[in-house]
C-alpha distance (Angstrom), angle and dihedral (degrees) to the residues before:
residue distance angle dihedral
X1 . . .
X2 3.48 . .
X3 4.08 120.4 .
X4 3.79 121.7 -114.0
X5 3.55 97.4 -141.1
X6 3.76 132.5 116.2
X7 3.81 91.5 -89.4
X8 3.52 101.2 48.6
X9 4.13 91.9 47.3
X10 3.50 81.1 58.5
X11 3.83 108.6 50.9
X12 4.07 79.4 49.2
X13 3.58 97.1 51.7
X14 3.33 92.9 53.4
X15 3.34 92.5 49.8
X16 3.42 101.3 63.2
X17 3.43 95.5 30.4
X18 3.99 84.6 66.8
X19 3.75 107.9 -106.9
X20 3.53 109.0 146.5
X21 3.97 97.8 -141.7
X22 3.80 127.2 87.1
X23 3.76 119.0 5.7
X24 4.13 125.3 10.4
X25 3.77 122.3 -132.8
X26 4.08 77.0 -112.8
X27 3.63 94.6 59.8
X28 4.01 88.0 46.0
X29 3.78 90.7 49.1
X30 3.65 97.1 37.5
X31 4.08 96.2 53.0
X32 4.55 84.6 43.7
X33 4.12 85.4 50.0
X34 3.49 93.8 50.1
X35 3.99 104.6 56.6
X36 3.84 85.5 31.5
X37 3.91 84.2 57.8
X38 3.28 105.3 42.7
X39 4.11 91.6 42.2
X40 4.11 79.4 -124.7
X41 3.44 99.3 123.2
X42 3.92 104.9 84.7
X43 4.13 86.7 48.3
X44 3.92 93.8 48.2
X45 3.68 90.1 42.7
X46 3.85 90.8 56.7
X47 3.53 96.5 39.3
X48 4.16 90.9 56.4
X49 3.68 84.7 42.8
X50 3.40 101.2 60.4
X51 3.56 92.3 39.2
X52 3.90 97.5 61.0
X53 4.10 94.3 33.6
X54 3.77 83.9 79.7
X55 3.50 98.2 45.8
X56 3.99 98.5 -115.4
X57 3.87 104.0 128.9
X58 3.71 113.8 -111.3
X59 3.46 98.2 -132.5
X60 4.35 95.9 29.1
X61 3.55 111.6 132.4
């Protein structure tokens, strides 16, 4: 799942805006198709959210 912070908005922007560096419009669409696909995204979503509403870094060691 893709982050929804400043970053991330940016390495999709330029994506689609046609920039050839950082992320395709395939690896956009292909990460969307996948949790739309598997019907995965609403249980990852609240997983990550619950994770980083307490502060604890999703991805922290």
């Amino acid at each position: 799942m893709l982050d929804h912070d400043r970053d991330s908005l940016e390495l999709i922007s330029r994506s689609f805006a046609g920039q050839p560096e950082g992320l395709t419009r395939d690896d956009v669409l292909d990460n969307i198709t996948l949790f739309w696909l598997t019907r995965s995204a609403i249980s990852a979503a609240r997983l990550y959210w619950e994770n980083t509403e307490a502060g604890i870094p999703f991805f922290g060691a």
